[in-house]
N, C-alpha and C positions, 0 to 999 in steps of 0.2 A: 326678595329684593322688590323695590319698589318699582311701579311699570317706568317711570320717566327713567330711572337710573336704565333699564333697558335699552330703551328708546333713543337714549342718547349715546351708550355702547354700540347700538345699529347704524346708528348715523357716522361714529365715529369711525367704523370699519367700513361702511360704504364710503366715507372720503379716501376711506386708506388704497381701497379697490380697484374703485370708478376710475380714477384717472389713468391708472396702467391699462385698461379693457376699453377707454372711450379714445387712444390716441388714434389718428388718422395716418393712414398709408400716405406720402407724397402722391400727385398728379405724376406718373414718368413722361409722360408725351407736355405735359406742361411747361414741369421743371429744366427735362431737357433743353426744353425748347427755348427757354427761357436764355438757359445757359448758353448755349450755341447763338443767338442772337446777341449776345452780350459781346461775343469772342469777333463777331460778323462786326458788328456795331462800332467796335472798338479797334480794330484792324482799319475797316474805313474810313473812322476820324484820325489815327495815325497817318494814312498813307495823304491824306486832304494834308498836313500838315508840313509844313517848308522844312525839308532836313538841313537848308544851312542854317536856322534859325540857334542861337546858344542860348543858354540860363546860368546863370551866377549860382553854386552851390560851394555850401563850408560854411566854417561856422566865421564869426564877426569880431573875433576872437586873435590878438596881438601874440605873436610869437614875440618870445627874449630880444629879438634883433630887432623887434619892431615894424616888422612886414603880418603881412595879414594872412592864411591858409583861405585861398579864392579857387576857383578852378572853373572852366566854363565847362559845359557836356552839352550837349545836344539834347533840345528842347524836347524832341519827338518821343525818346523815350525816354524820359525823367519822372521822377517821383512824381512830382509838383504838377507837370502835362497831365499822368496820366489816371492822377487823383481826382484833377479838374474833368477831366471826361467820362472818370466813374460818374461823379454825381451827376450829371445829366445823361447818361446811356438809358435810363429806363425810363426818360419821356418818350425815346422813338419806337414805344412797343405798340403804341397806335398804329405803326404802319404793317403790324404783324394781322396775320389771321389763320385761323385752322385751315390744314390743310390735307387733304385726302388725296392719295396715291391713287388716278383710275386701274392703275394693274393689280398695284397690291395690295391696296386699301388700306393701307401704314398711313397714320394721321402722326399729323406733326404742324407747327405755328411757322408757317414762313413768309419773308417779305412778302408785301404785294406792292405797295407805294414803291414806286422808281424814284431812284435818286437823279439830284439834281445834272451830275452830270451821267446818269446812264441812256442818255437820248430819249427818251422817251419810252422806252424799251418795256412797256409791261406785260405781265403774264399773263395767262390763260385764265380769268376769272372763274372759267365753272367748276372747278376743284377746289374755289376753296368758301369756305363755310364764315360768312360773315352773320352771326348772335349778336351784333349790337353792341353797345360799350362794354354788358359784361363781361364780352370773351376778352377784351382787352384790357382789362382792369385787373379779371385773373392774369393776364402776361404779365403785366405791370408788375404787379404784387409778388409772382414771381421770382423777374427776375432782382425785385427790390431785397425778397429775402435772401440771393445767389449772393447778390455784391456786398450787403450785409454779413454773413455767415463767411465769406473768402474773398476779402477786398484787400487780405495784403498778399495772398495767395494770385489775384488776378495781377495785381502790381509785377508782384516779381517776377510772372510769366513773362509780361509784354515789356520789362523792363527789361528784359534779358533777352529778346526777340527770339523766342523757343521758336523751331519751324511750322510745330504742329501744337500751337497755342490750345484751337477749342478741342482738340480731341484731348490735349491731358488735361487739360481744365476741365473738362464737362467729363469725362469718361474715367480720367487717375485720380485727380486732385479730389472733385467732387462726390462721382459715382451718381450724379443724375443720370448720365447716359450709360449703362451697363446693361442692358437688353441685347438679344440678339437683335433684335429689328433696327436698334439704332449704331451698331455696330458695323452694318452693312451701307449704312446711309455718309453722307457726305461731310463724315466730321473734321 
């Protein structure tokens, strides 16, 4: 055989190879974190939101007797709400940063920025670990890939106001959170 004919059988079996032996483990204290910030995030902009508020859903669509199929539901959790606060949930991952346990040294991404109405109320800065936009940018990215990858799965959680939203999101649904360490922590 000629060497190129080789050469290019080597190459073809290294593309076959490479990619099954170069994929990457998930971040868990990332994606968690990610997740669980989503579930925080989005709980938040729920409860800020006026529950006598309605929205018009059905279709536009003429019944035989010529009445319309309308119905109103409450705005808070509706498709349409809570599609609208997926896509912007993962601008507020700026206000997340790493965060280290002084007891038990369990790192994880939690608020630090107070919200508007938590009085002013912020936390103990020395615990957590501010790296500059790129710790933030991995959150970001994150939790962009969480909402991406289960964004009708997060819908029909908080559409259906499950009690324990981020623990089956982040723990059943997902399986970012399945560690003992985050098991024990405040999902």
């Amino acid at each position: 055989m000629s060497p190129w004919i080789k050469q290019c059988g080597l190459f073809l079996v290294a593309l076959v190879i490479l990619p099954k032996t170069t994929e990457s483990k998930k971040d868990e204290v990332l994606y968690c974190s990610a997740c669980l910030a989503i579930a925080d995030e989005l709980n938040y902009s729920i409860r800020q939101t006026d529950p006598k508020k309605m929205i018009h859903v059905g279709g536009f669509r003429l019944k035989p007797d010529g009445s319309l199929t309308d119905k109103k539901v409450p705005l808070v959790r509706s498709e349409t709400h809570l599609t609208e606060l997926l896509e912007g949930v993962c601008n507020s991952m700026s206000d997340y940063a790493l965060y280290e346990d002084p007891v038990s040294k369990e790192k994880s991404y939690k608020r630090f920025a107070p919200r508007e109405n938590d009085g002013g109320n912020f936390p103990d800065f020395k615990n957590f670990k501010f790296d500059g936009p790129e710790s933030s940018s991995a959150l970001k990215f994150a939790c962009e890939s969480v909402v991406e990858e289960l964004e009708d799965d997060i819908i029909s959680l908080f559409a259906n106001e499950s009690d324990h939203v981020a623990k089956t999101l982040c723990s059943e649904v997902s399986g970012h959170c399945t560690s003992s360490v985050f098991q024990h922590s405040e999902l």
